[in-house]
C-alpha positions in Angstrom: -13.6 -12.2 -38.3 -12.5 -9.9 -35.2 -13.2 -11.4 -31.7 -16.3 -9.8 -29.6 -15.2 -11.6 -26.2 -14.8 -8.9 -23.5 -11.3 -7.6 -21.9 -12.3 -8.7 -17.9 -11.5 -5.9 -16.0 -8.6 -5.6 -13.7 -9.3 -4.9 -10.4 -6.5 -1.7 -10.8 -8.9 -0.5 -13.2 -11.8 -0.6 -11.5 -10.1 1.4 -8.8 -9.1 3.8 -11.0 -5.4 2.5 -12.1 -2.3 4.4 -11.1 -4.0 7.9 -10.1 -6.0 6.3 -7.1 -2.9 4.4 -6.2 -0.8 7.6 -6.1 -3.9 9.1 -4.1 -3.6 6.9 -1.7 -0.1 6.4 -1.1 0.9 10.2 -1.2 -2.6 11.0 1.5 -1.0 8.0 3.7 2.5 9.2 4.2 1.4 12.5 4.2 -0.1 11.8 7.9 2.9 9.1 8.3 5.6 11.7 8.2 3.9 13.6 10.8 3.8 10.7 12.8 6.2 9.5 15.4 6.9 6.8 15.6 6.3 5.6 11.8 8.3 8.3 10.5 11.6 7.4 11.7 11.5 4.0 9.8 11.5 6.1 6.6 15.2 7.9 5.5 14.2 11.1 5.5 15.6 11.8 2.0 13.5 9.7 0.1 10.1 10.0 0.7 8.8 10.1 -2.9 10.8 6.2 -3.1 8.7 5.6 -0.2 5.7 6.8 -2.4 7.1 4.7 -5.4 7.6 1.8 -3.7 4.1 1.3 -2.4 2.3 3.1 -5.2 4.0 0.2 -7.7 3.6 -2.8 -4.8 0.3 -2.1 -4.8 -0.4 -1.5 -8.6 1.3 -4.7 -9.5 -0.6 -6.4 -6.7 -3.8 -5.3 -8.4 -3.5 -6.4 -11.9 -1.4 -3.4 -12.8 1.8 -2.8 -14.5 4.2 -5.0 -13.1 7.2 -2.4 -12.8 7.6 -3.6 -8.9 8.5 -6.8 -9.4 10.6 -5.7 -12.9 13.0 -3.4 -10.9 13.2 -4.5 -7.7 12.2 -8.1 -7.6 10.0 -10.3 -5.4 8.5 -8.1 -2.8 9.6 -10.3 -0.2 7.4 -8.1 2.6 8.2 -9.9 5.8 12.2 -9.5 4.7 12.2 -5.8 3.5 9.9 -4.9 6.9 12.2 -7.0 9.3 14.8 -4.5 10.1 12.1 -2.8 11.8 10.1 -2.8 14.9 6.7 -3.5 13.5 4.7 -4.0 16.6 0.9 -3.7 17.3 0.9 0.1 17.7 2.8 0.5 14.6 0.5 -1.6 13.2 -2.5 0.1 14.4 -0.7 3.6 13.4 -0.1 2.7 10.0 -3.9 1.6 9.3 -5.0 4.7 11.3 -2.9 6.5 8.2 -4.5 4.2 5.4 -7.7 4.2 6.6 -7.5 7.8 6.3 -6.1 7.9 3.0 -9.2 5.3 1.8 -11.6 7.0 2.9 -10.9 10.2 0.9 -10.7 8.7 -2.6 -14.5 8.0 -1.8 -14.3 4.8 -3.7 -17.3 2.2 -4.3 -18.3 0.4 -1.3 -17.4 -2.8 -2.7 -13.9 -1.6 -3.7 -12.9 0.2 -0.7 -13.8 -2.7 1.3 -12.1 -4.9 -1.2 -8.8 -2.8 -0.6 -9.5 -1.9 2.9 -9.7 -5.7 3.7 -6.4 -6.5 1.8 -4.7 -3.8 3.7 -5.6 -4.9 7.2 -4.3 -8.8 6.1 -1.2 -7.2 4.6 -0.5 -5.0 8.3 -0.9 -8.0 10.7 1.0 -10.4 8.7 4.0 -7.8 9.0 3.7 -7.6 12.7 7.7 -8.8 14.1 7.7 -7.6 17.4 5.3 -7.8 20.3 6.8 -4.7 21.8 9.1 -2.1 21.2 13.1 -2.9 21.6 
């Protein structure tokens, strides 16, 4: 006898799994690496491991694939983000960026704010500096 229970849905899928992840992320650093003072914490050489980096963070946070975590370990955010000067204005700048990038994948209401609520958390917890050096 085969099993009727239903699969619950991840919250990846309801967003639309990797291709509104790669949306999002591409749109953001698109305005990032236009921006000054954000852009200069990226190497210039590897913007699309920028992009996979936080495509797969994200992903894996969500219920997806766990590739992240399989390759480069525990994210360990605060560590990986404290050679840089993450102060309020970068802060500010890098959610000025994402909200961007949300708002044109024109998501349900519920989702984006899901996402959108997640994102703000995630930007003031990395916050090391008051000011710049």
């Amino acid at each position: 006898m085969r099993s009727s229970a239903a699969r619950e849905v991840t919250a990846w899928e309801a967003l639309g799994g990797t291709d509104t992840f790669d949306r999002l992320v591409r749109r953001f650093y698109d305005g990032v690496r236009n921006d000054d003072l954000l852009a200069p914490m990226y190497p210039e050489d590897d913007w699309e491991g920028a992009i996979w980096r936080l495509r797969t963070f994200l992903e894996q946070y969500w219920g997806g694939p766990t590739t992240y975590s399989e390759q480069r370990g525990h994210p360990r955010l605060r560590m990986r983000h404290a050679p840089y000067a993450v102060t309020p204005e970068a802060r500010d700048r890098w959610l000025h960026h994402m909200r961007t990038a949300l708002d044109e994948l024109d998501l349900a209401e519920d989702l984006e704010q899901m996402l959108w609520q997640y994102l703000e958390r995630a930007a003031f917890s990395l916050v090391n500096r008051m000011e710049a050096p």
